[in-house]
C-alpha positions as a printed NumPy array, in Angstrom:
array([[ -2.004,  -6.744,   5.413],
       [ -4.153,  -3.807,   6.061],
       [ -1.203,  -1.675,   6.448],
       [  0.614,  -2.824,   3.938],
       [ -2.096,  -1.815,   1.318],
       [ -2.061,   1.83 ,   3.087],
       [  0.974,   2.102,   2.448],
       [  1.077,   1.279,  -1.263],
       [ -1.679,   3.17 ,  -1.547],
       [  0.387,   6.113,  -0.3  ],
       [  3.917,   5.436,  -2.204],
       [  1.333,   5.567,  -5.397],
       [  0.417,   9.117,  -4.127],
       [  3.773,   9.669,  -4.559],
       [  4.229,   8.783,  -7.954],
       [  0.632,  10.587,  -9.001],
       [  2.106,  13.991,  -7.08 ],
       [  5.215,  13.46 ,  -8.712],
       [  4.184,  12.419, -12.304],
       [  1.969,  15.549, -12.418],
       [  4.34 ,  17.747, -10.756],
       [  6.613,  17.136, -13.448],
       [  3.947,  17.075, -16.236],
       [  2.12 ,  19.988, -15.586],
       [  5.699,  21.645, -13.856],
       [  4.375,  22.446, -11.118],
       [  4.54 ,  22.158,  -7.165],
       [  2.632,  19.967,  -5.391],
       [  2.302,  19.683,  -1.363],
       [  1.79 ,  15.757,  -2.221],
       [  4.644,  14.989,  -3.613],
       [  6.743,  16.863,  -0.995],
       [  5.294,  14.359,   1.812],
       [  5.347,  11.67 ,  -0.485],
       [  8.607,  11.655,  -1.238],
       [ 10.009,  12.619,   2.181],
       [  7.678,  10.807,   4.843],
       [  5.665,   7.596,   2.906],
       [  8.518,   6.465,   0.535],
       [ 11.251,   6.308,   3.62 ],
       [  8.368,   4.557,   5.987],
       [  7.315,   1.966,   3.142],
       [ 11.158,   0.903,   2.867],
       [ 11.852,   0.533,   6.21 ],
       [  8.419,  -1.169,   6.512],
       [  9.147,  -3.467,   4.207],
       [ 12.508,  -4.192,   5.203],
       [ 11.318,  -4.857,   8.65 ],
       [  8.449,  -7.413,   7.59 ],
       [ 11.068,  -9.378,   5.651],
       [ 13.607,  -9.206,   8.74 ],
       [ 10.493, -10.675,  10.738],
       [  9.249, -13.218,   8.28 ],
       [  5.761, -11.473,   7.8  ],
       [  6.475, -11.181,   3.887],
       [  8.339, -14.554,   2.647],
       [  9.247, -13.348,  -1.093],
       [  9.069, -10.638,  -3.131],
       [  6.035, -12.037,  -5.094],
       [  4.195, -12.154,  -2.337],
       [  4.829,  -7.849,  -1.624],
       [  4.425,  -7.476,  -5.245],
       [  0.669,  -8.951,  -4.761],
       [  0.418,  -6.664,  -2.119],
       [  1.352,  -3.572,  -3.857],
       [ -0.214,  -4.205,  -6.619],
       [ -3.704,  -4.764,  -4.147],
       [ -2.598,  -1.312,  -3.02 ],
       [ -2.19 ,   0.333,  -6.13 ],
       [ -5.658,  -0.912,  -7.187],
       [ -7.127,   0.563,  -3.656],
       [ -5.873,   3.684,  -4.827],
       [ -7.052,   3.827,  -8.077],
       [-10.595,   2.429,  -6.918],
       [-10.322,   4.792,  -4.72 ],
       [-10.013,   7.986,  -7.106],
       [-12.6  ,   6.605,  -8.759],
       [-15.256,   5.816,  -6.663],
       [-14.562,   7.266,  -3.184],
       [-14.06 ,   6.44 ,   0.359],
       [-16.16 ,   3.188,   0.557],
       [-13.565,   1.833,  -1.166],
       [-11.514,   2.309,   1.844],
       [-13.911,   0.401,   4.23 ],
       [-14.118,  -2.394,   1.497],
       [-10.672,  -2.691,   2.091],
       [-10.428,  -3.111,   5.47 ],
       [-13.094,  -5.94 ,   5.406],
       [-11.076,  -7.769,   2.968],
       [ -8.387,  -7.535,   5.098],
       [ -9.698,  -8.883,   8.248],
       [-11.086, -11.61 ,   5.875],
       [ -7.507, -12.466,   4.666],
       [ -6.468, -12.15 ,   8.283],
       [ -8.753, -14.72 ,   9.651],
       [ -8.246, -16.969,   6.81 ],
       [ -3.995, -16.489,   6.867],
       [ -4.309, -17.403,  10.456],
       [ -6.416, -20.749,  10.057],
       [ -4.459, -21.655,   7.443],
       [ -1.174, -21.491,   9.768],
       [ -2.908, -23.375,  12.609],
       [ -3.559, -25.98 ,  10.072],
       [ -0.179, -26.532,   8.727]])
């Protein structure tokens, strides 16, 4: 799950590089690796974890990116702890996701 909050985090680089780019009109080195390197990984990312049954429905990625999209913003706001926070809360959702599975 960790990575797939990373990654949302990073496609809403994308849109902040590219929002301002086009706001303020002008270039930004963001939204030239945003667009070229973390919105092509996400897709095939998420492509993949449906092909493998590790995301079941499209609510379930939109919870996700929407987790991710908060990280981010968090994140502008108050810094890199936010970062660790979310990596705890992922190994917490881990542990629970996989007792829940060897329960049902």
């Amino acid at each position: 799950m960790i990575l797939f909050i990373l990654f949302t985090t990073q496609v809403t680089n994308t849109l902040f590089h590219t929002f301002f780019s086009l706001y303020y009109n002008d270039f930004s080195p963001g939204e030239v690796t945003g667009l070229l390197l973390y919105l092509p990984a996400n897709f095939f990312m998420v492509r993949a974890a449906f092909k493998e049954s590790f995301l079941e429905s499209y609510a379930e990625y939109g919870l996700i990116a929407l987790l991710g999209t908060l990280t981010f913003v968090m994140f502008e706001i108050f810094g890199p702890i936010i970062l660790g926070l979310g990596v705890v809360a992922s190994c917490l959702y881990f542990f629970w996701f996989n007792k829940r599975l060897i329960r049902g």
